[in-house]
C-alpha positions as CSV (number, residue, x, y, z in Angstrom):
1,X,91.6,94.5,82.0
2,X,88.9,96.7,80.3
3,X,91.0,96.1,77.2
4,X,88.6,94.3,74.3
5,X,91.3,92.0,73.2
6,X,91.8,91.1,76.7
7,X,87.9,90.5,77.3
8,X,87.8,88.3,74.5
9,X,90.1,85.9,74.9
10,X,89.9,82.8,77.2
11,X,91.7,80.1,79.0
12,X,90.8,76.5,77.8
13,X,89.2,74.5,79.3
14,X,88.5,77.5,81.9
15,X,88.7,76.2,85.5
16,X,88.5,73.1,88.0
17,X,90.6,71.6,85.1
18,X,94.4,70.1,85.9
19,X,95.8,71.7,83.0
20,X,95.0,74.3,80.7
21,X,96.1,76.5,77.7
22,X,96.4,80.5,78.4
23,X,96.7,82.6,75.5
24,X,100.1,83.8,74.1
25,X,98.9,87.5,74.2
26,X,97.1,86.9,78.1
27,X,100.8,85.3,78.6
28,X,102.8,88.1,77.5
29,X,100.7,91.2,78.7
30,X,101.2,89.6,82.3
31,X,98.4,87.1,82.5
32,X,100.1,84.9,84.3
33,X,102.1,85.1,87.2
34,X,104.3,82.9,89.2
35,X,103.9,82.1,92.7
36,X,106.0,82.2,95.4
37,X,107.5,78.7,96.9
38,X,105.9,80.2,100.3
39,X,102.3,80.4,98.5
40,X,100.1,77.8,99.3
41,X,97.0,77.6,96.5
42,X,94.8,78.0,98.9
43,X,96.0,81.8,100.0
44,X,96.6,82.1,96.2
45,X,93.5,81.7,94.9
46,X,92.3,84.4,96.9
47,X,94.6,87.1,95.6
48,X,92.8,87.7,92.6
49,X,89.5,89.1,95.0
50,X,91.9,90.5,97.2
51,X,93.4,92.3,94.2
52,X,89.8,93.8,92.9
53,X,89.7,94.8,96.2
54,X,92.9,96.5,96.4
55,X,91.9,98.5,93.1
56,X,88.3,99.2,94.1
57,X,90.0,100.9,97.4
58,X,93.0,102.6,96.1
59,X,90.3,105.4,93.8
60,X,88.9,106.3,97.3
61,X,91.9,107.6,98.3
62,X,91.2,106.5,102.1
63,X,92.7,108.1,105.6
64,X,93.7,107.4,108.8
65,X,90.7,107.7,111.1
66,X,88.1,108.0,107.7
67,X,84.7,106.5,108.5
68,X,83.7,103.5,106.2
69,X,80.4,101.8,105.1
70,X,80.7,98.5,103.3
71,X,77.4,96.9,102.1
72,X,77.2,93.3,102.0
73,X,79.3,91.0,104.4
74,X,80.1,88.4,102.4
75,X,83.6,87.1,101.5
76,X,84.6,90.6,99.1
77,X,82.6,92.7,101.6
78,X,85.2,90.9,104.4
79,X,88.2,91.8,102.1
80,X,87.2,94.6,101.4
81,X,87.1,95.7,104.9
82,X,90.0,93.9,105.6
83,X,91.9,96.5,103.4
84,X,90.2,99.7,105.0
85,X,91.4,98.3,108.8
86,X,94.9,97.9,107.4
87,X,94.5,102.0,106.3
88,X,93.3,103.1,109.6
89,X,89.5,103.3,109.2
90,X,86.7,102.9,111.5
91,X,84.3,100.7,109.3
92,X,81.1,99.5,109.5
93,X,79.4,96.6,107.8
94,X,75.9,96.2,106.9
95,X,74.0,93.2,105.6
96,X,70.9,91.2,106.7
97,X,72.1,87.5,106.6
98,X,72.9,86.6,110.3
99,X,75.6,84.1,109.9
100,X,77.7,87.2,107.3
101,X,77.0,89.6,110.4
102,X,77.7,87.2,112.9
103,X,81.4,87.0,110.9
104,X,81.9,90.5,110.2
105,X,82.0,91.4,114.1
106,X,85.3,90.4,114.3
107,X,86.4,93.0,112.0
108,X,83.6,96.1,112.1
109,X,81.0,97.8,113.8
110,X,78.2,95.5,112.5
111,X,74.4,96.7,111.2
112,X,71.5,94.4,110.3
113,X,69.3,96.5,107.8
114,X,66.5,94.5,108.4
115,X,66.2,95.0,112.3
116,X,68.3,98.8,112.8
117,X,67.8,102.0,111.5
118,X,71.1,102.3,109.4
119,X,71.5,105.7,108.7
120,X,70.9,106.7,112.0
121,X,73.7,104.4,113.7
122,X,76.1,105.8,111.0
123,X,74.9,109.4,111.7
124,X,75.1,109.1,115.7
125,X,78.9,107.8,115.6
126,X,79.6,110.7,113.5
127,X,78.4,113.6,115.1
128,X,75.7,113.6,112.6
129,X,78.0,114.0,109.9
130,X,78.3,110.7,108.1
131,X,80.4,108.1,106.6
132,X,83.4,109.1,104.3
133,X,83.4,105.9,102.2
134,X,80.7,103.9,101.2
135,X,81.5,100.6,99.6
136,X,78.9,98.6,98.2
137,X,79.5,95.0,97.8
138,X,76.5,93.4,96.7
139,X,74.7,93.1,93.6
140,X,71.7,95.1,94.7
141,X,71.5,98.5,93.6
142,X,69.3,99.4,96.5
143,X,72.1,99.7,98.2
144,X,73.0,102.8,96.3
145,X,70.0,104.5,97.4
146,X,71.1,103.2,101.1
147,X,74.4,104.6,100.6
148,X,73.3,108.1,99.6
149,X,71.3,108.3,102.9
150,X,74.7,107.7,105.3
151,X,77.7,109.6,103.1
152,X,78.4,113.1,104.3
153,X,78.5,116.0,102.1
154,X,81.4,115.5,99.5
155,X,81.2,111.9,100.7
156,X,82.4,109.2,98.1
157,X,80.3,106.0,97.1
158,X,81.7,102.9,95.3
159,X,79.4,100.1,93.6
160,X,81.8,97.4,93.7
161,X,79.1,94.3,93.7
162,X,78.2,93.3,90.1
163,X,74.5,94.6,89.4
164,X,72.9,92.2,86.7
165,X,72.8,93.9,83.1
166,X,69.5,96.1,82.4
167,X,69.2,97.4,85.9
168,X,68.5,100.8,86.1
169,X,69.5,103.0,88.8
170,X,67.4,105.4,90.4
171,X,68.5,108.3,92.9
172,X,68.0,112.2,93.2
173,X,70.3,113.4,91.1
174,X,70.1,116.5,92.5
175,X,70.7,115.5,96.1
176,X,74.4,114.0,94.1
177,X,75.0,117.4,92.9
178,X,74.1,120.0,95.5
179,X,76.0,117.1,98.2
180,X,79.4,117.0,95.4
181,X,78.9,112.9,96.8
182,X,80.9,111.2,93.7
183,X,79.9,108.1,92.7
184,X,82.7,105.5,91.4
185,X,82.6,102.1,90.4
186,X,85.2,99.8,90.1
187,X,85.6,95.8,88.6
188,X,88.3,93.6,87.7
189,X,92.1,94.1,88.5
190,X,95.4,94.3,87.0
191,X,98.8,92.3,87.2
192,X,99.8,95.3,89.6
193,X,97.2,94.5,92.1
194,X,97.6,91.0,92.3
195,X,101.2,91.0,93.2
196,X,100.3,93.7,95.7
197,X,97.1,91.3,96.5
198,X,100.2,88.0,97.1
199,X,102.5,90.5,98.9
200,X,100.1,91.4,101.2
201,X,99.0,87.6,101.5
202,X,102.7,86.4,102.2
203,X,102.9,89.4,104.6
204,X,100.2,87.7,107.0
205,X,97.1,89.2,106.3
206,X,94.6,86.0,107.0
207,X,92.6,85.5,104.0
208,X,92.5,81.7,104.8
209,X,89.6,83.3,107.7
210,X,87.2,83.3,104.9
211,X,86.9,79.9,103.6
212,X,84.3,78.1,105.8
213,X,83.8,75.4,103.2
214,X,86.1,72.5,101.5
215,X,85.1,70.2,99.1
216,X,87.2,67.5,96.8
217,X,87.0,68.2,93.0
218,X,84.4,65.6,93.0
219,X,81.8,67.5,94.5
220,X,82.0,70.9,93.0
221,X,78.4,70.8,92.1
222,X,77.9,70.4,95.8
223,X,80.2,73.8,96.3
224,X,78.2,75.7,93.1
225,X,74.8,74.7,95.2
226,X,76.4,75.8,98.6
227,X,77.9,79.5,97.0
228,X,74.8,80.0,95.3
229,X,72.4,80.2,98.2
230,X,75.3,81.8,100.2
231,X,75.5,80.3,103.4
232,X,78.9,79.9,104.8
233,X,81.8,82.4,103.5
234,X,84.7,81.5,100.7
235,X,83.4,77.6,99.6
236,X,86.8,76.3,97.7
237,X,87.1,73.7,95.8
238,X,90.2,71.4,96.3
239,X,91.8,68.5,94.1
């Protein structure tokens, strides 16, 4: 996916569209993939999330019993934690809009960062020591500065939110170095991941939890408006 030819090429007319052309060279590098007669299009067109997920989570190299952050509760933060459950991690999630953390207790431990001290919640169900894994799934880059306060030493942080282009991180580098915290970053996914993503669909994992909102091709700009000021989870748009 970081491939340039891959980048600049395009499906036409892109989406909410009945039909539409993929490129032979998308086609034949495994750009499109066939589902299963026991996929609905729903569950499908969650796999490709599912998938960045699964790539964003298979760098951290995450154990049994390993102590995980996420940032940001909404539907890739829910995935995302969704994954690290399945692995055997204690997780936490951490955001500040009520109906996200409302949602997220039925997965994680659950933080608002506007009302609770973060770092020390994390520290005092650690023995002080901190989270393993730090996942941040939001846009912001303050988050990074958040997660640097609750990994341990030789803890690992991943930005897997999209921070808008020109923003400019800023941390003590030194307190990365002397700490040996790596910092990772991961985006987009691979035909491996999403047949991993539809396997582990079609093996019951309930993606179909996200979607809190439904509306006919008709009113997509109704959808757009609804995902854009984030209320609700996964808003899908159906023919």
């Amino acid at each position: 996916m970081l491939c340039k030819d891959y980048q600049r090429s395009n499906v036409e007319p892109c989406g909410l569209s009945e039909y539409f052309v993929v490129p032979e060279w998308n086609a034949s590098k495994g750009g499109v993939i066939k589902l299963s007669d026991n996929m609905s299009f729903e569950k499908a067109a969650l796999a490709e999330p599912l998938a960045c997920c699964i790539k964003a989570i298979n760098k951290l190299d995450v154990k049994n019993d390993d102590i995980a952050a996420v940032i940001g509760a909404g539907p890739a933060g829910i995935m995302n934690i969704m994954i690290l459950k399945d692995l055997g991690a204690e997780v936490f999630a951490i955001d500040v809009n009520e109906y996200r953390i409302d949602f997220a207790k039925r997965y994680a431990h659950v933080i608002n960062s506007l009302k609770e001290n973060v770092e020390k919640i994390i520290k005092s169900g650690t023995d002080d020591r901190g989270a393993d894994i730090a996942i941040i799934a939001t846009g912001n880059v303050n988050a990074v500065k958040q997660a640097l306060g609750i990994v341990r030493k030789g803890g690992k942080i991943l930005i897997f939110g999209v921070p808008s282009k020109g923003i400019k991180l800023d941390y003590d580098a030194n307190y990365l170095f002397a700490n040996e915290i790596q910092v990772l970053t991961s985006s987009y996914c691979t035909e491996k991941e999403i047949n991993e993503a539809l396997k582990i669909i079609e093996s019951g994992l309930d993606v179909s939890s996200l979607i809190t909102h439904r509306f006919p091709i008709e009113e997509s700009q109704k959808a757009f408006e609804l995902a854009h000021v984030g209320e609700g989870m996964k808003v899908m748009i159906i023919s």
